[in-house]
C-alpha positions in Angstrom: -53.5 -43.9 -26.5 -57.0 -44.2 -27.3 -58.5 -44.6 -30.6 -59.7 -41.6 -30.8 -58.8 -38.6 -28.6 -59.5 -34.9 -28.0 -56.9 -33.2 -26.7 -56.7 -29.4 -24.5 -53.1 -28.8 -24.6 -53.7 -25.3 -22.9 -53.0 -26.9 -19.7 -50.4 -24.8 -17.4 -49.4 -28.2 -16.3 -47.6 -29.4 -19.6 -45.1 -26.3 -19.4 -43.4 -27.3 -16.2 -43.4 -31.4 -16.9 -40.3 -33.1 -16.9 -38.6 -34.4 -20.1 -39.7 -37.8 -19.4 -42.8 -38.4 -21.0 -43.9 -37.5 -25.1 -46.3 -34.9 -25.6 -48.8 -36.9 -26.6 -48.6 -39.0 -23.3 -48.4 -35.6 -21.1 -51.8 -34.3 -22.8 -54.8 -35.3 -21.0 -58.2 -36.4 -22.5 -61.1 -33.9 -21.3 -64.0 -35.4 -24.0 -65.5 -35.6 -27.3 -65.6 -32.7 -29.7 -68.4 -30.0 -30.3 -70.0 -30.0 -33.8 -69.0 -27.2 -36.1 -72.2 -24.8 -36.0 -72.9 -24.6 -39.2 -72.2 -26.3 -42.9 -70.1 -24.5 -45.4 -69.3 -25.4 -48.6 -65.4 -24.2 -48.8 -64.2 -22.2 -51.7 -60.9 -19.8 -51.9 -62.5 -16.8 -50.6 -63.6 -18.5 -47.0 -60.6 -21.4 -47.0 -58.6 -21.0 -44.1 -54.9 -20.4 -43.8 -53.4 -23.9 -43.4 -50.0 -24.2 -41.9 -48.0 -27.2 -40.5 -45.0 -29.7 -40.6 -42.5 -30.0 -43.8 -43.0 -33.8 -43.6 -47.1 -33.0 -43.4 -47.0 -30.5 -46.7 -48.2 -33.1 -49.3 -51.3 -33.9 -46.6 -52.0 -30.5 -46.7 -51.8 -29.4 -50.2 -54.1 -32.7 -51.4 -56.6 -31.5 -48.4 -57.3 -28.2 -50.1 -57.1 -29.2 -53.7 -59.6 -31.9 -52.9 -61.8 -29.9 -51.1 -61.7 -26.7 -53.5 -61.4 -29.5 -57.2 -58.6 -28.0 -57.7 -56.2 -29.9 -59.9 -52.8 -30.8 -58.6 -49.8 -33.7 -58.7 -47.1 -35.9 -57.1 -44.2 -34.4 -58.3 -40.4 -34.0 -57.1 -38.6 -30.9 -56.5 -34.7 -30.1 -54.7 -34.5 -30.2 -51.2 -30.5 -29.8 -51.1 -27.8 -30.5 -53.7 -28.2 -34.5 -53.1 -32.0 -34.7 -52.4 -35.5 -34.6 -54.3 -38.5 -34.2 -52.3 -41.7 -36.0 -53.8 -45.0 -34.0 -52.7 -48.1 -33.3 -53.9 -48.7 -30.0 -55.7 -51.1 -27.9 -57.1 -51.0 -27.5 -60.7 -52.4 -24.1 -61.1 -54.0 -24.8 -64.2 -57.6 -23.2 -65.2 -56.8 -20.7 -62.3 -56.7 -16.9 -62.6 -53.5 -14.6 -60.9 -56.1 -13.9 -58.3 -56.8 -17.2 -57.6 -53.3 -18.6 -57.8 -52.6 -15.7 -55.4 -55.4 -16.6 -52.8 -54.5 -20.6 -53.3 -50.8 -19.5 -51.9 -51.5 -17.4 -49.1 -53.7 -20.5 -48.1 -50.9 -23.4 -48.5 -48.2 -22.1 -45.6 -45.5 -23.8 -44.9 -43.6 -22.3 -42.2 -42.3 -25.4 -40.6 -43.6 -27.2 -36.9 -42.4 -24.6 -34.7 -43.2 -21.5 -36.5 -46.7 -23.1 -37.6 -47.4 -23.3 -33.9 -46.4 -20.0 -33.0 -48.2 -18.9 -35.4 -51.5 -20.3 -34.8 -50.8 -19.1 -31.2 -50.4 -15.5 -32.5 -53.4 -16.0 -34.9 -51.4 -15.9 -37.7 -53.1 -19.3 -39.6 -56.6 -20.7 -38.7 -55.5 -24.9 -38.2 -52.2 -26.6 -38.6 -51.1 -30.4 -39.4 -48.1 -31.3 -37.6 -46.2 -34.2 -37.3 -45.9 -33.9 -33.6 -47.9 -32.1 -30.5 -47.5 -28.4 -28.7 -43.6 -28.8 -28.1 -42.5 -27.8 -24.3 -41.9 -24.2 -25.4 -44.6 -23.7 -27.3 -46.6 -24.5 -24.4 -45.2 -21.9 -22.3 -45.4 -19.5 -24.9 -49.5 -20.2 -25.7 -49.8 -20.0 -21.7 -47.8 -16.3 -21.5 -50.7 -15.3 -24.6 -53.3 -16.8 -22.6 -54.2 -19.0 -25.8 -55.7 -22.5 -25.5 -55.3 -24.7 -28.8 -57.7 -28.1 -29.3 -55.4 -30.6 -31.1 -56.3 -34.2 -32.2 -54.9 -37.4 -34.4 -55.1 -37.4 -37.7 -52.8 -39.8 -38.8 -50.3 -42.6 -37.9 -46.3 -41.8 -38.2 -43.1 -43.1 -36.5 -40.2 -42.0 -35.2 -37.2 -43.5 -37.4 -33.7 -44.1 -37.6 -31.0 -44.0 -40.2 -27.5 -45.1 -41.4 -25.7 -45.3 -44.3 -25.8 -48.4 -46.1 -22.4 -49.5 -45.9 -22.9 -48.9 -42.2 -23.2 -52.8 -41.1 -25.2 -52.3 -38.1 -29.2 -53.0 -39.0 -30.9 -53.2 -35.5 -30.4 -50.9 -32.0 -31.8 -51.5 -28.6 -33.4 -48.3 -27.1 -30.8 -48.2 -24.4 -27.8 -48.4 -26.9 -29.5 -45.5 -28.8 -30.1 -43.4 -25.8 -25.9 -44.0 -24.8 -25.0 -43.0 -28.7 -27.0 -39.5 -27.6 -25.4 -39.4 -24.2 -22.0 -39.7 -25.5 -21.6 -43.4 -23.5 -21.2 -45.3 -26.6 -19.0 -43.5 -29.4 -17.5 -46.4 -31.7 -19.8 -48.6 -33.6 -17.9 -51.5 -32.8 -19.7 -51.4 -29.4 -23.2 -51.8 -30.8 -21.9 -54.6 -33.8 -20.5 -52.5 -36.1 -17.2 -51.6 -38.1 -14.4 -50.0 -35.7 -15.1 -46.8 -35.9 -16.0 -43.4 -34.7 -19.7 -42.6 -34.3 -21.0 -39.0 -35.6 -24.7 -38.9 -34.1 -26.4 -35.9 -36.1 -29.4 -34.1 -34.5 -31.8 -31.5 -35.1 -32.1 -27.9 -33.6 -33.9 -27.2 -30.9 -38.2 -27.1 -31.3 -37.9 -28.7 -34.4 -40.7 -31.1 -34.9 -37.6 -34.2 -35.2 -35.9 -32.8 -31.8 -38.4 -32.2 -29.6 -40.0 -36.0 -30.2 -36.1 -36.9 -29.7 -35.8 -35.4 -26.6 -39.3 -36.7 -25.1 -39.9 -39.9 -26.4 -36.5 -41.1 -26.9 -34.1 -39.8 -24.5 -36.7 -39.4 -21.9 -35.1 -36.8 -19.9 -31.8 -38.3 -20.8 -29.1 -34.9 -21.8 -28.4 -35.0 -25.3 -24.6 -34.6 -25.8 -24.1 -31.0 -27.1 -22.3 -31.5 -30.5 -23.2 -28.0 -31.9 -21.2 -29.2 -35.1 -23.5 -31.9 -35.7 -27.1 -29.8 -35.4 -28.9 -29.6 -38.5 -31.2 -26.8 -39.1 -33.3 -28.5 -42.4 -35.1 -31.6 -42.2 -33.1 -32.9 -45.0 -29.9 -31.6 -43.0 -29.3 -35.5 -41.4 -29.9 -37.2 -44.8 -26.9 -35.2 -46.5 -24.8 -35.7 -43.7 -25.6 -39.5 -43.7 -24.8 -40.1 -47.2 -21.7 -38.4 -46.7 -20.5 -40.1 -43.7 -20.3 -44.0 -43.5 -20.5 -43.8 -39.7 -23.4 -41.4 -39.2 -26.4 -41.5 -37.5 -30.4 -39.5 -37.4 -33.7 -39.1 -37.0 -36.6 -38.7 -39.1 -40.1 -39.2 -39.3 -41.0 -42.3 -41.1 -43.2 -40.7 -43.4 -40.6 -38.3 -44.9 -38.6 -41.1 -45.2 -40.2 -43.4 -46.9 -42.9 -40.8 -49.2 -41.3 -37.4 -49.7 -36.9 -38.7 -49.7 -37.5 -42.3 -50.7 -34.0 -42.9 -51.3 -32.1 -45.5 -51.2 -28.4 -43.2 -50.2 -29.9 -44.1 -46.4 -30.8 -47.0 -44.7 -33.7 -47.5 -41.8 -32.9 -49.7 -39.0 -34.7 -51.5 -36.7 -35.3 -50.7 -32.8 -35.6 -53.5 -30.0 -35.7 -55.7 -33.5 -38.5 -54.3 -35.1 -38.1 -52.6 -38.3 -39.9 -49.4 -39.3 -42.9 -50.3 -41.4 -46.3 -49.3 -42.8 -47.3 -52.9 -41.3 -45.3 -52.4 -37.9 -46.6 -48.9 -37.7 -50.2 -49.9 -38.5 -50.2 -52.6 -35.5 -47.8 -50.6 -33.0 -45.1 -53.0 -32.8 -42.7 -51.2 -33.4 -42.0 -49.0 -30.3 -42.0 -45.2 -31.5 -45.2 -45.2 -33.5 -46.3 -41.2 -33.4 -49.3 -39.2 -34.0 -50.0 -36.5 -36.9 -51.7 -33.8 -35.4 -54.6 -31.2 -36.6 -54.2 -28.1 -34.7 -56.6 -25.1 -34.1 -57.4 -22.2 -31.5 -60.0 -23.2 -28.8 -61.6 -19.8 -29.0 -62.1 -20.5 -32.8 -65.6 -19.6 -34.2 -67.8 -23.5 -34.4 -69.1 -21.9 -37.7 -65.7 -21.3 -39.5 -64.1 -23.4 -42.7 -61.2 -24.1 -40.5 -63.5 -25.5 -37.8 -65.4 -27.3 -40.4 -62.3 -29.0 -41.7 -61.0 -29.3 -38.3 -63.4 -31.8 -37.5 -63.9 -33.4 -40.9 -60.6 -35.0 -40.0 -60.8 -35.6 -36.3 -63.7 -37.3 -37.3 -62.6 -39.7 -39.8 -64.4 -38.1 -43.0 -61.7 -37.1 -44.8 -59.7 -40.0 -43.7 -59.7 -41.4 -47.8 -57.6 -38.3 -48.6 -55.2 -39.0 -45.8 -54.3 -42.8 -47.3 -53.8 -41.0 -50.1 -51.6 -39.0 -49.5 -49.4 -42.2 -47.8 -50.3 -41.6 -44.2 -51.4 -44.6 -42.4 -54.9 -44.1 -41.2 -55.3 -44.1 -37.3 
């Protein structure tokens, strides 16, 4: 992947490509980005509606309060009845109810999936994602006629957990691929205790599945455990600490920034372990991209344009360390 990369993902092409490549690898380059058309200082009565991932929420809320001064803070809220999420939030303070009301329509959240259908449907005006179009977004942006621009933003990976008393601290990518396939089902064939293995998974178009599914199993069929299909991103970190021999999948920065708990365990694949450091230099072999999303036929003058390139750019890359994203 290059450096830096501009990427038409309204393509008829992408819809009917196999399962064996990731989206980012199917998407082709076509050039360098036109220049927003005019300069806008951004305020909340021309902000755009800004949508995206669960694990990309704190990058978006710390955006918009940057970019508008307004105040806000890392703070930790419930996810489930075992987790805390840590995010950044807006604090509301010095603002009116017509403000608070305008900063909330704003700040979406309506998860990968439904943040792309969305934008398709022009619902929001850009999205941050922790992944690219999915397989059945594509189709569905191609049956609207509606091409999106989408570019890198940020550096993620694509992780893998255990519980802690769970011995085994390393997996080759072929012994992960036979966990999913059903081939391997007791952890005593991978190094582990003697024991059943319970791989959890996501549902389907979820920003953690589809990357699953394309970069991981690479056209490989999933076994179909409906019993083990979690519907919430936290949904594999419950059932982990629960169960001594599970298994999932997360992205690294929910992980380590927004669970940061220490009920779950990272290992390594092919011997590398998950890291900022690993990340950074690619080492480790499922580095991902983060994702800024808009409409192609969006106006060059708008806010959301504005910001769109701000970021593709590199401007507004001191807010993205921030936030603990590793900088592309």
């Amino acid at each position: 992947m290059k450096h830096i990369t501009l990427l038409f993902t309204a393509i008829m092409l992408l819809a009917s490509c196999g399962n064996d490549d990731s989206e980012e690898s199917k998407t082709p380059i076509v050039g360098d980005l036109e220049k927003p058309t005019a300069t806008t200082t951004m305020t909340l009565s021309n902000a755009p509606i800004m949508d995206g991932s669960d694990s990309t929420q704190p990058l978006r809320n710390l955006l918009m309060c940057r970019l508008l001064g307004i105040e806000g803070e890392w703070s930790s809220s419930f996810l489930s009845t075992m987790f805390h999420s840590w995010g950044f939030f807006p604090t509301y303070k010095n603002l009116s109810q017509d403000d608070i009301n305008k900063l909330s329509l704003i700040l979406q959240n309506r998860n990968t999936h439904q943040s792309f259908v969305s934008l398709i449907d022009g619902d929001n005006d850009i999205i941050i994602t922790a992944r690219g179009i999915s397989r059945d977004e594509q189709q569905y942006a191609n049956e609207k006629g509606v091409a999106l621009l989408s570019y890198p933003v940020a550096k993620d990976a694509f992780v893998f957990m255990v519980n802690p008393k769970n011995p085994v601290r390393n997996l080759a990518i072929n012994q992960i691929q036979r966990i999913y396939t059903g081939e391997i089902r007791n952890w005593k064939e991978v190094g582990g205790n003697d024991a059943t293995i319970s791989p959890y998974i996501r549902n389907k178009n979820s920003g953690s599945q589809e990357k699953m599914e394309t970069i991981v199993m690479a056209g490989l069929k999933m076994i179909e455990w409906p019993e083990m299909v979690g519907i919430l991103m936290v949904s594999p970190y419950d059932s982990i600490v629960m169960d001594e021999n599970g298994i999932g999948y997360t992205p690294f920065y929910y992980f380590d920034t927004i669970i940061n708990d220490s009920r779950v365990q990272l290992i390594g694949v092919n011997g590398v372990m998950p890291s900022k450091e690993t990340i950074e230099d690619n080492s480790y072999p499922y580095v991902t991209e983060v994702m800024a999303s808009v409409r192609a036929d969006i106006d060059k003058s708008s806010t959301a344009y504005q910001l769109f390139y701000k970021l593709a750019s590199g401007q507004l890359n001191d807010i993205v360390k921030e936030s603990g994203y590793i900088v592309r």
